[in-house]
Structures are given as structure tokens and as C-alpha cells.
Biopython code that builds the backbone (N, CA, C, O; Angstrom):
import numpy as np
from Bio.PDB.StructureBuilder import StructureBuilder

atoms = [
    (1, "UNK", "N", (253.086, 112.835, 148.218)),
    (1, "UNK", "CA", (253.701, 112.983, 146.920)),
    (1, "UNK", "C", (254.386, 111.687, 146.479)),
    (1, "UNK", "O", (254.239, 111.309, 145.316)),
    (2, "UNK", "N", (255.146, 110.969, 147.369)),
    (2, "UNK", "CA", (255.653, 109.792, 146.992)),
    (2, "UNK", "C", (254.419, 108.832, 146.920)),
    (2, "UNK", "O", (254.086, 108.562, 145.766)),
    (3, "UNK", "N", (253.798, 108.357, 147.744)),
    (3, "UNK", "CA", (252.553, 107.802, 147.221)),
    (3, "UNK", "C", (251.921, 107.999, 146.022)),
    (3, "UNK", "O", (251.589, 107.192, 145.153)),
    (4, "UNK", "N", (251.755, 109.670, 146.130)),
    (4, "UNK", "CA", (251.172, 109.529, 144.128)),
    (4, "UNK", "C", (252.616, 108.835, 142.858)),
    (4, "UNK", "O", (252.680, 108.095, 141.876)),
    (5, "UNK", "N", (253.389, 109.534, 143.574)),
    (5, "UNK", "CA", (254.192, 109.062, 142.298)),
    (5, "UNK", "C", (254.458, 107.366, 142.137)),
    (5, "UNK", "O", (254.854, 106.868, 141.083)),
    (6, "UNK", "N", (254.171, 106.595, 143.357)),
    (6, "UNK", "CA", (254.201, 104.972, 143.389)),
    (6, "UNK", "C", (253.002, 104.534, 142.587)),
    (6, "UNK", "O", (252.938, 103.988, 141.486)),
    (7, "UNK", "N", (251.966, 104.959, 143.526)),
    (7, "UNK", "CA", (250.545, 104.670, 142.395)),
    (7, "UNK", "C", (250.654, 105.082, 141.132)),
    (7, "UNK", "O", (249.970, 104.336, 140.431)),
    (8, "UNK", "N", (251.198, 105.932, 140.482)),
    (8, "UNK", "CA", (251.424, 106.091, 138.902)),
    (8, "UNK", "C", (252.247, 105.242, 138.501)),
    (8, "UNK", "O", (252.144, 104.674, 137.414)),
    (9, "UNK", "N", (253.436, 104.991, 139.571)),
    (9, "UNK", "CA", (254.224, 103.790, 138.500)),
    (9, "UNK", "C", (253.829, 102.522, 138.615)),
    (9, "UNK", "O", (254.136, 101.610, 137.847)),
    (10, "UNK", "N", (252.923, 102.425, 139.884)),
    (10, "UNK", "CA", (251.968, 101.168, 139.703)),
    (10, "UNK", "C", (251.062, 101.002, 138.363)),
    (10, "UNK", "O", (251.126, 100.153, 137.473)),
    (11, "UNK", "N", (250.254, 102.037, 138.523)),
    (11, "UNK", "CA", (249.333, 102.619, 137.269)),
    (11, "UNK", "C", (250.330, 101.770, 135.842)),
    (11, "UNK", "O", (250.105, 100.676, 135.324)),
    (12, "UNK", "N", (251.126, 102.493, 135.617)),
    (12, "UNK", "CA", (252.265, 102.612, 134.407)),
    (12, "UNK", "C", (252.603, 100.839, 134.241)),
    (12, "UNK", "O", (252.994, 100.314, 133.198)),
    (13, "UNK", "N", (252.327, 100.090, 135.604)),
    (13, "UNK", "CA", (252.729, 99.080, 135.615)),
    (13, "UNK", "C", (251.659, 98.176, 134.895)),
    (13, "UNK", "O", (251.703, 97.745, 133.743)),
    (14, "UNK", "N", (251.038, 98.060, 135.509)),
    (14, "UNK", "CA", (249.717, 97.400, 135.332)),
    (14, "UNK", "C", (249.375, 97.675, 133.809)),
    (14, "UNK", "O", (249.102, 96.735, 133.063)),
    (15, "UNK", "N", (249.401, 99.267, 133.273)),
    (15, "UNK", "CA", (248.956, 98.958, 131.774)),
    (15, "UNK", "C", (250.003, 98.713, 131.301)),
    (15, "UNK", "O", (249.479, 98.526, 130.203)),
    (16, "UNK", "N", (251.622, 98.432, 130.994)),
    (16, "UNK", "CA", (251.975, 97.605, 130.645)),
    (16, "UNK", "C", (251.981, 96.327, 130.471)),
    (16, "UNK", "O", (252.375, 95.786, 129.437)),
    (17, "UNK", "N", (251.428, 95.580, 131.738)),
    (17, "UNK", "CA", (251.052, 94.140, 131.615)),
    (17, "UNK", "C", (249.620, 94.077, 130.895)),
    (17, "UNK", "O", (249.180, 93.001, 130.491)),
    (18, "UNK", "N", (249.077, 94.996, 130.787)),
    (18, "UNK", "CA", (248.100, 94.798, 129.509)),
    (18, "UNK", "C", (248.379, 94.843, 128.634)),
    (18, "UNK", "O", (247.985, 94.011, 127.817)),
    (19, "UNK", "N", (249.308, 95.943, 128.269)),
    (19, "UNK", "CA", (249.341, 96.306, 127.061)),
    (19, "UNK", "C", (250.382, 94.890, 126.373)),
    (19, "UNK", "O", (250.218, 94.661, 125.175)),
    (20, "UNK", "N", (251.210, 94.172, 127.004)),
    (20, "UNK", "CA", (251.935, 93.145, 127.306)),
    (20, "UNK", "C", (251.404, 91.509, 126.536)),
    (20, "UNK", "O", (251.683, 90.762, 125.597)),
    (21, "UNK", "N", (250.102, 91.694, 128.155)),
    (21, "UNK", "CA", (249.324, 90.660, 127.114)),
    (21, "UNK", "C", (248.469, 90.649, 125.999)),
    (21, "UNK", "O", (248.172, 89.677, 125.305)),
    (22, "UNK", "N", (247.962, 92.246, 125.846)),
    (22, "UNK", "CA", (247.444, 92.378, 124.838)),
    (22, "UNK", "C", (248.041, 91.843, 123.296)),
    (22, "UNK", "O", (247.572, 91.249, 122.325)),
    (23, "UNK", "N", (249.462, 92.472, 123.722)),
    (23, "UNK", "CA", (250.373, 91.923, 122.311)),
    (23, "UNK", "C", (250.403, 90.558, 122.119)),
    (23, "UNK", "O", (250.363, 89.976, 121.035)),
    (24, "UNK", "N", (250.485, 90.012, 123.359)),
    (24, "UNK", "CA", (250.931, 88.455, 123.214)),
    (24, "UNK", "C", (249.647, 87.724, 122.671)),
    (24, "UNK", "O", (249.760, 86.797, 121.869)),
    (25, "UNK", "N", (248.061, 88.290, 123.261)),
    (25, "UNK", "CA", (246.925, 87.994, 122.057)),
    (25, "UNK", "C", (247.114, 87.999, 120.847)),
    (25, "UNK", "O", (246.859, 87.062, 120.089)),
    (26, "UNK", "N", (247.777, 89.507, 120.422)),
    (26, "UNK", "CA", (248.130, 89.552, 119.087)),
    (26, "UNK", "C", (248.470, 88.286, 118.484)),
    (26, "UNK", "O", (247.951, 87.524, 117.668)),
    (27, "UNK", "N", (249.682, 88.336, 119.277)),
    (27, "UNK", "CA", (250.937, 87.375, 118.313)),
    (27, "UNK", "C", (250.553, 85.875, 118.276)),
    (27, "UNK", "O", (251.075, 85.012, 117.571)),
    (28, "UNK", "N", (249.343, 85.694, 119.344)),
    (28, "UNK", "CA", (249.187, 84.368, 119.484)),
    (28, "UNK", "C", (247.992, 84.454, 117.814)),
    (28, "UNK", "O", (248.478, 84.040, 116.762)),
    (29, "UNK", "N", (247.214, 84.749, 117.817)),
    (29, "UNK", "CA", (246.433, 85.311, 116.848)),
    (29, "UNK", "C", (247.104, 85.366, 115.043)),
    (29, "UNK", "O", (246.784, 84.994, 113.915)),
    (30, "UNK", "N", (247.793, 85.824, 115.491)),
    (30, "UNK", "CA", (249.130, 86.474, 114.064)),
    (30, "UNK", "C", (249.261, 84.582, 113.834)),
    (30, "UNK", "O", (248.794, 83.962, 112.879)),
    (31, "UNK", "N", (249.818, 84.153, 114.690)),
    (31, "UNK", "CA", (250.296, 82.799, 114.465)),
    (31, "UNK", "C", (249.197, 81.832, 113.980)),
    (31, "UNK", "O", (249.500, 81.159, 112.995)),
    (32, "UNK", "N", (248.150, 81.677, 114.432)),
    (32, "UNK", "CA", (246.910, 81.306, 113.960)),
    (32, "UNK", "C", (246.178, 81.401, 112.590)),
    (32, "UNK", "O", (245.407, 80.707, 111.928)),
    (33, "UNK", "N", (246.847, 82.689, 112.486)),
    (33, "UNK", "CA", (245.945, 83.256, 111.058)),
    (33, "UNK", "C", (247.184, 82.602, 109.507)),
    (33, "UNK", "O", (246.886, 82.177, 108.391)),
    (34, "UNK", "N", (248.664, 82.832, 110.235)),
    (34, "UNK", "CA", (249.427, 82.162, 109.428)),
    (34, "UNK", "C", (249.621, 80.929, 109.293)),
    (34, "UNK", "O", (250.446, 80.597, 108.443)),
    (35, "UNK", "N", (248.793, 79.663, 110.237)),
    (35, "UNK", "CA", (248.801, 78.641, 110.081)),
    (35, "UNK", "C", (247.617, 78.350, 108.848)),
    (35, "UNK", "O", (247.729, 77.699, 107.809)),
    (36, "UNK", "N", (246.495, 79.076, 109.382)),
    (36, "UNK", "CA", (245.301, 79.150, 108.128)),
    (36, "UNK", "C", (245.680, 79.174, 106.772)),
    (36, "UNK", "O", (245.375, 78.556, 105.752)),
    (37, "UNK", "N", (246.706, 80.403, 107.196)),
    (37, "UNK", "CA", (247.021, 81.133, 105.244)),
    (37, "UNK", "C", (247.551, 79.571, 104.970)),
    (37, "UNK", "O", (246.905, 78.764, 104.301)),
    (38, "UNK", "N", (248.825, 79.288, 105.593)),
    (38, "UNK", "CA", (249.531, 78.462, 105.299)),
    (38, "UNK", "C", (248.466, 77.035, 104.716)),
    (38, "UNK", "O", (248.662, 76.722, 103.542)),
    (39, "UNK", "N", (247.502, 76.293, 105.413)),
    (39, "UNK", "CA", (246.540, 75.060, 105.132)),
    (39, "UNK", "C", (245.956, 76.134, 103.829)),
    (39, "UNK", "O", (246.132, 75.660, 102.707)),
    (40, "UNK", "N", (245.324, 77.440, 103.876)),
    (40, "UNK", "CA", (244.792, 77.411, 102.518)),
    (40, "UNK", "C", (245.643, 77.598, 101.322)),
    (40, "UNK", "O", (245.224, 77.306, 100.202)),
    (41, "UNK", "N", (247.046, 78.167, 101.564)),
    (41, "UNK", "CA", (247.866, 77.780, 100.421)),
    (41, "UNK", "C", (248.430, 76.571, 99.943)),
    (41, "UNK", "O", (248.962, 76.472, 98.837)),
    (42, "UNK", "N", (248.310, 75.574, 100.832)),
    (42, "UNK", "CA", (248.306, 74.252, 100.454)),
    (42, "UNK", "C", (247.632, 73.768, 99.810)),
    (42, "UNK", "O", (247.924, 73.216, 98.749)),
    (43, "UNK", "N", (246.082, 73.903, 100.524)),
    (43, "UNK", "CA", (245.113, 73.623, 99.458)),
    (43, "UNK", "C", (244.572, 73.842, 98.163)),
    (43, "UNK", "O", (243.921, 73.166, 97.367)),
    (44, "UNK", "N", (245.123, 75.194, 98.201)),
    (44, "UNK", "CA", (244.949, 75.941, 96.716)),
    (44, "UNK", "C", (245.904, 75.459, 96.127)),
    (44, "UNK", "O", (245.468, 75.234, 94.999)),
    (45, "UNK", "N", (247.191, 75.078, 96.175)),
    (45, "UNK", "CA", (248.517, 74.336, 95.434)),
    (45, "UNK", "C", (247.732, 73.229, 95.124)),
    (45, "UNK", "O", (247.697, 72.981, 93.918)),
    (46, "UNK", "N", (247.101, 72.501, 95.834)),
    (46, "UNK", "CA", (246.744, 70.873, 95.277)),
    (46, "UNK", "C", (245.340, 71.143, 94.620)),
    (46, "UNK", "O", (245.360, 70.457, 93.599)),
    (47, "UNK", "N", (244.525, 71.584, 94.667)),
    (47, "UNK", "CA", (243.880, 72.123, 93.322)),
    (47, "UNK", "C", (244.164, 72.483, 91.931)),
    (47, "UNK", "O", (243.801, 72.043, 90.840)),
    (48, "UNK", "N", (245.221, 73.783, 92.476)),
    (48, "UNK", "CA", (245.902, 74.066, 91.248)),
    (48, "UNK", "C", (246.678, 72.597, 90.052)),
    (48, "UNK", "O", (246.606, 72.409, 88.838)),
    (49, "UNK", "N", (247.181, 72.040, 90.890)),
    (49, "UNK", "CA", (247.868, 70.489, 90.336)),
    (49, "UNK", "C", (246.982, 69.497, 89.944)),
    (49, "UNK", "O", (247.279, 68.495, 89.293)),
    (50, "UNK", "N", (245.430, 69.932, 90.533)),
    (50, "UNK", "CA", (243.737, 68.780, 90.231)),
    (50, "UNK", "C", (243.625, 69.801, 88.923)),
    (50, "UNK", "O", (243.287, 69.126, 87.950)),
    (51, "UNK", "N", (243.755, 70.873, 88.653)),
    (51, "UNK", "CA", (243.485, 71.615, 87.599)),
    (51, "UNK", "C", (243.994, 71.572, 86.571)),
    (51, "UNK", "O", (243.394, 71.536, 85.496)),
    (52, "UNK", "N", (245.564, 71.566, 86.775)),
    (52, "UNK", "CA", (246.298, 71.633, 85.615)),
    (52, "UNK", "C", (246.436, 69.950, 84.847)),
    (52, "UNK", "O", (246.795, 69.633, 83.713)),
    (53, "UNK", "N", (246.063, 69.259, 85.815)),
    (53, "UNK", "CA", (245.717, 67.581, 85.867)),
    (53, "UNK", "C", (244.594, 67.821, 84.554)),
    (53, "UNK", "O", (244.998, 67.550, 83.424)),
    (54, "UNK", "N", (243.795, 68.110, 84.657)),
    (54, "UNK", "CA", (242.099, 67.838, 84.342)),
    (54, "UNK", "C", (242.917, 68.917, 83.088)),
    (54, "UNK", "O", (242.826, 68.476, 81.943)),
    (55, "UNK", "N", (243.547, 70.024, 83.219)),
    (55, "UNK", "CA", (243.292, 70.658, 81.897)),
    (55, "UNK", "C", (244.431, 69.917, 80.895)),
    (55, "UNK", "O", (244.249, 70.012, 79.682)),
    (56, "UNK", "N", (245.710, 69.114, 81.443)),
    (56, "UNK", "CA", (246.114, 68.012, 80.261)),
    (56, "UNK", "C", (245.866, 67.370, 79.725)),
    (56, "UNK", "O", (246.389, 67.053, 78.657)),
    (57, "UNK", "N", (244.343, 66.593, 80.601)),
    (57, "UNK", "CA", (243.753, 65.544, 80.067)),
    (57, "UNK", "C", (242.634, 66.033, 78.970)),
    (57, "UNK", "O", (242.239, 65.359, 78.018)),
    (58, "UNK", "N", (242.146, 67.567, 79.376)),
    (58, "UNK", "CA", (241.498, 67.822, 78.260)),
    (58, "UNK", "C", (241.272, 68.081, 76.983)),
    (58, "UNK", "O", (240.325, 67.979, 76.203)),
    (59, "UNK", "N", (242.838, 68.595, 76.948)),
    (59, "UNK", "CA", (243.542, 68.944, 75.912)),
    (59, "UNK", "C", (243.985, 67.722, 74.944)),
    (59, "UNK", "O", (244.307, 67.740, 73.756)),
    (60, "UNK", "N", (243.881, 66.566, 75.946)),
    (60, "UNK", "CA", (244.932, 65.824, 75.251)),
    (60, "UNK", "C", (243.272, 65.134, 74.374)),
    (60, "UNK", "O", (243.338, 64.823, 73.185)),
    (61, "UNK", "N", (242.045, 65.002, 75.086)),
    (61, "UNK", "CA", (240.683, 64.272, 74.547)),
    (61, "UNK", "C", (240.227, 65.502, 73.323)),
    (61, "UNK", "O", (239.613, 65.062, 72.351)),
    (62, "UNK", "N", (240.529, 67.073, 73.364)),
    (62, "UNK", "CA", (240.524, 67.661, 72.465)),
    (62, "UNK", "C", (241.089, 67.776, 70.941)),
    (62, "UNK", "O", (240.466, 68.091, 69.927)),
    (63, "UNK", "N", (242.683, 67.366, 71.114)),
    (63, "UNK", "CA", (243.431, 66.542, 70.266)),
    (63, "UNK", "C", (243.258, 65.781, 69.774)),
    (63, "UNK", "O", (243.907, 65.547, 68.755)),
    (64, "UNK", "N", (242.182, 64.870, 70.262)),
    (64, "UNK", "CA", (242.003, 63.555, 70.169)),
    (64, "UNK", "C", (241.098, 63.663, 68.706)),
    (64, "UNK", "O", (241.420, 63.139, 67.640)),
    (65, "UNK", "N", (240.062, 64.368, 68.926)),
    (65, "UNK", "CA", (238.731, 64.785, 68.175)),
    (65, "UNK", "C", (239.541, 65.095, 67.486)),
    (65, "UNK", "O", (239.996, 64.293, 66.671)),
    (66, "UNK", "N", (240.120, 66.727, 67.608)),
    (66, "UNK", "CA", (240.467, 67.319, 66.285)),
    (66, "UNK", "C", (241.106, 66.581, 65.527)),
    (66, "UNK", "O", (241.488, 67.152, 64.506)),
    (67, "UNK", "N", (241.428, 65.330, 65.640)),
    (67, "UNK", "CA", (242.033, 64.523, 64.901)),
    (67, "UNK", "C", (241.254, 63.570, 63.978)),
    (67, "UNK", "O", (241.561, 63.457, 62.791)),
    (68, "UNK", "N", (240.352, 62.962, 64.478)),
    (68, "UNK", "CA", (239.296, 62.713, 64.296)),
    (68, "UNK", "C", (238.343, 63.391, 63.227)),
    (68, "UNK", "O", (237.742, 62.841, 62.305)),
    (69, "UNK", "N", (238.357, 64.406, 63.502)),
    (69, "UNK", "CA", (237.625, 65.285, 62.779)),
    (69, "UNK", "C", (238.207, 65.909, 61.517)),
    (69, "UNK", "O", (237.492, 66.381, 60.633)),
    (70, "UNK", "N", (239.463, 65.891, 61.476)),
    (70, "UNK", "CA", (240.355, 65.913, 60.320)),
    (70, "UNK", "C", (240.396, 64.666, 59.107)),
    (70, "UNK", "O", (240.502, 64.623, 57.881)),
    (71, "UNK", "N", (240.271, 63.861, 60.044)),
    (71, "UNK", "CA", (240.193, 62.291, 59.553)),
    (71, "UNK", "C", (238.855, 62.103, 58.430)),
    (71, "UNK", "O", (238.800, 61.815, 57.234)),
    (72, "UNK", "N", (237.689, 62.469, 59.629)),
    (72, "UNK", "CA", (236.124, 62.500, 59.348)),
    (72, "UNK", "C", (236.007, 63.180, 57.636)),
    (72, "UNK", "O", (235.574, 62.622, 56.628)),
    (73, "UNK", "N", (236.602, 64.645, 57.812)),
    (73, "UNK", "CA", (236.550, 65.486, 57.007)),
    (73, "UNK", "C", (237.385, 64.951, 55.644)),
    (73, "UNK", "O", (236.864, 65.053, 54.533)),
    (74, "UNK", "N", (238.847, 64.320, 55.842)),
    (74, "UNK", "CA", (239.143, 63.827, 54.725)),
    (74, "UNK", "C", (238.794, 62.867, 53.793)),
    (74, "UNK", "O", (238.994, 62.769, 52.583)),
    (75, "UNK", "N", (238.185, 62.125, 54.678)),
    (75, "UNK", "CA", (237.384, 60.790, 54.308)),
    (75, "UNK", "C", (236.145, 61.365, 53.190)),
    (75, "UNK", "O", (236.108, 60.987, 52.019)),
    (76, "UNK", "N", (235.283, 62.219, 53.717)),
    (76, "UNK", "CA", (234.298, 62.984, 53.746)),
    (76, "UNK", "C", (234.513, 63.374, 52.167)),
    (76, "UNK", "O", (233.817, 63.172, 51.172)),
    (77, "UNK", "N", (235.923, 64.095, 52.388)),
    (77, "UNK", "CA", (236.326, 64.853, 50.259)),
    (77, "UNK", "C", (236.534, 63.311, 49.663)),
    (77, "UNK", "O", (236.142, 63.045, 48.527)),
    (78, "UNK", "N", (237.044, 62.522, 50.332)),
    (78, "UNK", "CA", (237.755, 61.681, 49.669)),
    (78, "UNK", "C", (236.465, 60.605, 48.462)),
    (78, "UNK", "O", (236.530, 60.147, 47.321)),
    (79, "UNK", "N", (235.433, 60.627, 49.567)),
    (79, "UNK", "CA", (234.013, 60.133, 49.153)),
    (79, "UNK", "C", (233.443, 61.149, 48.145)),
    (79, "UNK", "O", (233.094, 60.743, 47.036)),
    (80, "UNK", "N", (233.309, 62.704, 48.539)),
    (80, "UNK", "CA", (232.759, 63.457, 47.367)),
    (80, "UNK", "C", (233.129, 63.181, 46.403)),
    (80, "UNK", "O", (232.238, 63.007, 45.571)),
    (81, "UNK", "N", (234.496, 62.986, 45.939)),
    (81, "UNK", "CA", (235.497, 63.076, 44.746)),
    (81, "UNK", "C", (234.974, 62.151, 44.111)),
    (81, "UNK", "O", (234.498, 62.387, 43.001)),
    (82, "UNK", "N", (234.941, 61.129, 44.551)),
    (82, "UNK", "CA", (234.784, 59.016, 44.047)),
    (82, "UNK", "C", (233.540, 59.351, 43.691)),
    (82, "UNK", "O", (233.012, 58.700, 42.790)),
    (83, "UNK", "N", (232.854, 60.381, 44.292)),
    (83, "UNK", "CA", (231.083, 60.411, 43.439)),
    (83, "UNK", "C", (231.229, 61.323, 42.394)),
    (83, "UNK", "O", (230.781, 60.969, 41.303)),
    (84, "UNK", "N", (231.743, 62.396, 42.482)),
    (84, "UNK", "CA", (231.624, 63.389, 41.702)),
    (84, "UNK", "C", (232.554, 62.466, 40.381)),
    (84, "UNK", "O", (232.016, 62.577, 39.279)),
    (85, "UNK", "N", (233.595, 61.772, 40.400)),
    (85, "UNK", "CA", (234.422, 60.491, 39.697)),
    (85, "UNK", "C", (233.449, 59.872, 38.818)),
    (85, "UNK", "O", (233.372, 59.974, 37.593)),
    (86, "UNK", "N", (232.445, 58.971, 39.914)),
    (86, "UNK", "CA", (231.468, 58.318, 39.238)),
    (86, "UNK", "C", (230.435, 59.097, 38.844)),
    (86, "UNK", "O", (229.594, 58.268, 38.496)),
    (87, "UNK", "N", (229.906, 60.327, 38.657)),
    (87, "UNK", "CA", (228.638, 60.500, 37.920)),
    (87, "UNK", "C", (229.511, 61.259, 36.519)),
    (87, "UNK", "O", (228.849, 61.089, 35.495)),
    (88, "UNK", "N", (230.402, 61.790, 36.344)),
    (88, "UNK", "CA", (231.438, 62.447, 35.783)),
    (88, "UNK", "C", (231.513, 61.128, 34.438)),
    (88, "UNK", "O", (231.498, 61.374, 33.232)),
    (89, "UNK", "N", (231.583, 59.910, 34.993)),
    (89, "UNK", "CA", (231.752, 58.801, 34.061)),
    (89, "UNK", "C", (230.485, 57.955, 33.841)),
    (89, "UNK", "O", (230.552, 57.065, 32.993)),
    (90, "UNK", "N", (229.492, 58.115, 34.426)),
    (90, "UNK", "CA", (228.165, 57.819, 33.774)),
    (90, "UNK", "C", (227.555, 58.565, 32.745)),
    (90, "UNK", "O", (226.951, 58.066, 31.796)),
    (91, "UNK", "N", (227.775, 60.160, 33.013)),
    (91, "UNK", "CA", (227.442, 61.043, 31.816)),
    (91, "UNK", "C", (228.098, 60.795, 30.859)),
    (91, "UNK", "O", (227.454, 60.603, 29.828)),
    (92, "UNK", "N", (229.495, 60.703, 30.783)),
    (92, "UNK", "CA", (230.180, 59.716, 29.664)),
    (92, "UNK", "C", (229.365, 58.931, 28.955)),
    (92, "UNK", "O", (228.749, 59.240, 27.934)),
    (93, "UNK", "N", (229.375, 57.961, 29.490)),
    (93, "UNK", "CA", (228.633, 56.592, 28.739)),
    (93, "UNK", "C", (227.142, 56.935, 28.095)),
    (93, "UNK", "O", (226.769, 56.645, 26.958)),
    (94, "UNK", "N", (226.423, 57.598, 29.077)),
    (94, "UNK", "CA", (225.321, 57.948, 28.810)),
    (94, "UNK", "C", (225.308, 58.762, 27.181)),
    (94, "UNK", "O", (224.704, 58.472, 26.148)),
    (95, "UNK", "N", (226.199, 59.807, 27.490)),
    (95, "UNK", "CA", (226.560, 60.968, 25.919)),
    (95, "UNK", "C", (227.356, 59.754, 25.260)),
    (95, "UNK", "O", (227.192, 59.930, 24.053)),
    (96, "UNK", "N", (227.899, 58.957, 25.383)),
    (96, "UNK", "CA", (228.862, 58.149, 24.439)),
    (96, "UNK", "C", (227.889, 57.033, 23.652)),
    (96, "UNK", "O", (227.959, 56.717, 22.464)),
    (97, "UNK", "N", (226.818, 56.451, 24.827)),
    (97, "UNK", "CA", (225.169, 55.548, 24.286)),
    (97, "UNK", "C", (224.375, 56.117, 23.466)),
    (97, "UNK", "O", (223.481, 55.546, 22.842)),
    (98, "UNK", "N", (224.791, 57.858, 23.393)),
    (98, "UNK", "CA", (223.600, 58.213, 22.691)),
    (98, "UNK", "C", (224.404, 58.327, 21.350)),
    (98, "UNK", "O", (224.022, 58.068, 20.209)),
    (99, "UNK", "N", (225.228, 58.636, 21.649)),
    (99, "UNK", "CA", (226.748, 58.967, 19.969)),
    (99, "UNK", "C", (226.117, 57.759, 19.190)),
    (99, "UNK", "O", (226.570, 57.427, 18.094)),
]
sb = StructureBuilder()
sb.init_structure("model")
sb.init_model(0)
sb.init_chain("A")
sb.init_seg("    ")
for serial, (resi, resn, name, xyz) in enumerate(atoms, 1):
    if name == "N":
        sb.init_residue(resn, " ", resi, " ")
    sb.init_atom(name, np.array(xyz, "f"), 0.0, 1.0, " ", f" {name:<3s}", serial, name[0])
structure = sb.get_structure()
């Protein structure tokens, strides 16, 4: 009877030291996986900062145009007008040559 009850707390022993190192796999593991997270949240931070980089600069070459293109466009009436000006005053002359 004492024999069984030694071999059980042997028993009891032994899967504790498994169950022991099993954890300590864990935790070694746990630590591993949070070094990962940790390098890929780094990496994703310095992307994010290559991103928001690239989307100031795009914005700012977008600006750029629409400016441009405001420009383009005023120029654009500014020329219709000076024609629509000049044929406006050729019909003149023309109706005034025939008077």
C-alpha cells in the first residue's frame, strides 16, 4: 500500500515536470510570437510613415495640376472672350462697310 501510494506520488511527480515543461514551451513560444508581433508592428509603423510620405507628396503634385488646370481653363475663357471681342468687331466694320 505504501508503495502504491509512492508510485502515485511519483506518477503525480513526473507529470508535473511535464506538465512544467510543457508550460515553459509555452512561454518560451508566447515570447517568440511577441517578438514577431512586435518586428511586424514596427514594420507596419514604417510603412504606414512610407505611406502617409507618398500620400503628401501626392496631394501636394495633385494641387499642383489643379492649379494648373484652373490657370489652363482661365486662360482658355480669357482667349474665347478676345475672339468672340474680335469677330463681334469685324461684323461691325463689315455692317458699318456696307452702311
Amino acid at each position: 500500500m505504501l508503495k502504491d501510494k509512492i508510485s502515485d506520488l511519483n506518477s503525480y511527480k513526473n507529470e508535473a515536470e511535464d506538465l512544467s515543461r510543457i508550460n515553459q514551451e509555452i512561454n518560451d513560444d508566447l515570447k517568440i510570437m511577441e517578438r514577431e508581433k512586435d518586428s511586424c508592428l514596427s514594420k507596419l509603423n514604417e510603412e504606414l510613415k512610407h505611406s502617409d510620405i507618398l500620400e503628401s507628396k501626392l496631394n501636394e503634385v495633385k494641387i499642383s495640376y489643379e492649379d494648373k488646370i484652373i490657370k489652363i481653363t482661365k486662360d482658355f475663357e480669357r482667349q474665347m472672350k478676345l475672339n468672340d471681342d474680335e469677330i463681334k468687331i469685324a461684323i461691325q466694320r463689315e455692317v458699318l462697310q456696307k452702311e
